[in-house]
C-alpha positions in Angstrom: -26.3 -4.0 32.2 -28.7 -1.4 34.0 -27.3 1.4 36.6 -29.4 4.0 37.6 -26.3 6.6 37.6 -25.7 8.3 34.7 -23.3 7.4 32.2 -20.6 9.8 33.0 -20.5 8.6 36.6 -17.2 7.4 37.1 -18.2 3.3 37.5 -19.9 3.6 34.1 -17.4 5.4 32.6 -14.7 2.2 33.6 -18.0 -0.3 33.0 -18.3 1.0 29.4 -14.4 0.8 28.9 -14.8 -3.1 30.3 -17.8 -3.7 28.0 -15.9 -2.4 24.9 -16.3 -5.5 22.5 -12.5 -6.8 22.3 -12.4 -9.8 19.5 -9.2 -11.1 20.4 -10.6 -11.5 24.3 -14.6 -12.4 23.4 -14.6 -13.8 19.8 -17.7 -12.7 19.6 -19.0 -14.7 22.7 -19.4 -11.9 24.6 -21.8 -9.0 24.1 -22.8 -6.3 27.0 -24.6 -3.1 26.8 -24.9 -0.5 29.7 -28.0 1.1 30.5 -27.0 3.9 32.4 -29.6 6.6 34.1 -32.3 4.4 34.6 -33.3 3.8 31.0 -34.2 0.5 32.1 -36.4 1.4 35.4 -35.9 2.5 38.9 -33.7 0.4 41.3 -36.5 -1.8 42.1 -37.5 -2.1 38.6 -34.6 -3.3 37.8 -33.7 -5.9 40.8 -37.4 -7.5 39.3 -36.1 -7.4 36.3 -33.1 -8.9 36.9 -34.5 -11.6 39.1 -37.2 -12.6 36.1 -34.0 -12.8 33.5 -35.1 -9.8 31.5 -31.3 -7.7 32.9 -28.0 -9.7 33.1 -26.3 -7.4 35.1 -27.8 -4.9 37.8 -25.6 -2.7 39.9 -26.9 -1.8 42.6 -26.7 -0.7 46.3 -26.8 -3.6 48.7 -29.2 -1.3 50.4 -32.0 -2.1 47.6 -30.7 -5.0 47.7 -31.3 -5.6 51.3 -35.2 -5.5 50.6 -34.9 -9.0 49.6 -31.6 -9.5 51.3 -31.5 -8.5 54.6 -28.0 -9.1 55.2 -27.0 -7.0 51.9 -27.7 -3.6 53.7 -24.5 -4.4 56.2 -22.2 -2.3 54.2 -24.3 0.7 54.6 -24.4 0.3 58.5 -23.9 4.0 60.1 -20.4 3.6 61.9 -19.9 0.4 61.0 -16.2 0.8 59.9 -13.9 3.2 61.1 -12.3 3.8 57.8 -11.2 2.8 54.1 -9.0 0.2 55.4 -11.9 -1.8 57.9 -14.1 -1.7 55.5 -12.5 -3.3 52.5 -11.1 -5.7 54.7 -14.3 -6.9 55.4 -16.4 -6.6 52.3 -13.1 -8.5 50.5 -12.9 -11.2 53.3 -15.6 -13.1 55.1 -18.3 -10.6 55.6 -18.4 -10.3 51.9 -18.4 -13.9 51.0 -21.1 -14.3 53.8 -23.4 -11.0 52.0 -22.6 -13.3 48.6 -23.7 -16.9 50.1 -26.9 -15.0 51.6 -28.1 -12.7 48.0 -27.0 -17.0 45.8 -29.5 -18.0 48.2 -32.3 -15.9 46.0 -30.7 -17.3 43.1 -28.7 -14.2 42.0 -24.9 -14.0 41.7 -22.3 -11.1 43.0 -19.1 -10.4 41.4 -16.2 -11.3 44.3 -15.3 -7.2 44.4 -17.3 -4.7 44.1 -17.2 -0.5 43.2 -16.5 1.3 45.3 -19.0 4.2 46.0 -17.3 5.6 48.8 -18.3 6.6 52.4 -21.6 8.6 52.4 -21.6 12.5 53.0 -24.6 14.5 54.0 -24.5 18.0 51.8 -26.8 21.0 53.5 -28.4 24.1 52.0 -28.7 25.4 55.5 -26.1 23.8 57.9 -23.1 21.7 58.6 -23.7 18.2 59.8 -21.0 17.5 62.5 -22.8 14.9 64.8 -26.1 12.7 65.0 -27.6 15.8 67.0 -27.4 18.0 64.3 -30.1 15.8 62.2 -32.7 16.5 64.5 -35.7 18.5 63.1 -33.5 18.6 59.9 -35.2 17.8 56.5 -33.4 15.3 53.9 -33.7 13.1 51.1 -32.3 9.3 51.5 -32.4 6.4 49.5 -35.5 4.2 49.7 -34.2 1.7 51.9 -35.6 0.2 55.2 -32.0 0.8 57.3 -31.5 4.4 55.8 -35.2 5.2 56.4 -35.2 3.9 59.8 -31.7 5.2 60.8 -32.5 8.6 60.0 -35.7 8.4 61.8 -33.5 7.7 64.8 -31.7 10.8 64.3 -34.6 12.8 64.6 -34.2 13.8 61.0 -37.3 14.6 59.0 -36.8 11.8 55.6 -38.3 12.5 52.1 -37.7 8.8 50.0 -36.4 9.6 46.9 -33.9 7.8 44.5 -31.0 10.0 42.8 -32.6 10.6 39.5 -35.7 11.9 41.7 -33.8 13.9 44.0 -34.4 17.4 41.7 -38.3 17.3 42.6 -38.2 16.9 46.1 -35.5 19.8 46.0 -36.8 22.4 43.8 -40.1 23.2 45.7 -37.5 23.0 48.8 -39.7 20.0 50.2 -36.2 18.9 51.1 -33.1 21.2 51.7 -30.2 18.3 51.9 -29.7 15.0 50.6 -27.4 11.7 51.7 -24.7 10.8 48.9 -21.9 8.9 48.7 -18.6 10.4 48.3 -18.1 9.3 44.6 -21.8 11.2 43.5 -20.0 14.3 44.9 -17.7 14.6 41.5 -19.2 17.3 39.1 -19.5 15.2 36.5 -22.1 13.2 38.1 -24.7 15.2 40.1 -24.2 19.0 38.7 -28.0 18.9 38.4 -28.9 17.9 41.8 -26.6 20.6 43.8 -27.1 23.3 41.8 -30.9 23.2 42.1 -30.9 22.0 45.8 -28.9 24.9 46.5 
């Protein structure tokens, strides 16, 4: 099982407590091991890996995901869903099973629920970010992903590509002053490194 978050982030920390070998539930049938903070490769090292059969389990963002399934990327959709309650309504209902029936169709499987990684925030060195204006001009590091990428470009926002483990080089020569995340990377535990050095 390969994540690129590392392993105190709070979907490892339950994924490692799921994983624990349990003889009376397995019976030695079952054996997982998480690969947490890349060990196994980048995000799209690891979706090829995954699609040769090399990694049985890959979580990832449907955004990398959407490079090969378009439809994937919906969840990430800026203003998409007005809150909590919108959105799980539609990831757990039809849209979901529709985002599943499209990533089957590259022979891959998702799980029927997913983690939740929370709404995205923008954090700032320099500013607060209270509407689409205030992206204009403004350097930031997003995710490589064609609707982040593009969406941001819309904004007027200057984008630096970078995934979360690379976010510390792009900030320490202040090539980039902010980065997206989502809500749940906010927690100290998981990306200490990253704020204090882009601050």
């Amino acid at each position: 099982m390969g994540d690129q978050r590392a392993a105190t982030f709070p979907t490892n920390v339950r994924s490692q407590e799921a994983i624990e070998p349990d003889p009376r539930r397995h019976k030695g049938r079952v054996d997982i091991k998480l690969f947490p903070n890349n060990q196994l490769g980048g995000d799209t090292d690891m979706l090829s890996q995954t699609r040769s059969g090399a990694i049985d389990i890959f979580v990832l963002s449907g955004l990398i995901l959407q490079t090969l399934v378009p439809l994937a990327g919906i969840n990430g959709l800026a203003f998409a869903f007005k809150d909590y309650d919108h959105v799980w309504g539609a990831m757990d209902g039809g849209v979901g099973a529709e985002v599943r029936a499209a990533i089957a169709k590259v022979n891959l499987h998702a799980f029927e629920k997913m983690f939740d990684n929370g709404y995205r925030n923008i954090t700032s060195s320099t500013k607060a970010i209270n509407s689409a204006d205030d992206l204009k001009g403004f350097k930031i590091r997003v995710p490589v992903s064609p609707l982040w990428t593009s969406m941001f470009k819309a904004f007027g926002a200057r984008r630096r590509r970078s995934t979360s483990p690379r976010c510390i080089p792009p900030c320490r020569p202040r090539l980039s002053r902010d980065r997206k995340i989502p809500w749940a990377s906010s927690t100290p535990q998981s990306s200490t490194k990253c704020r204090n050095i882009c601050r």
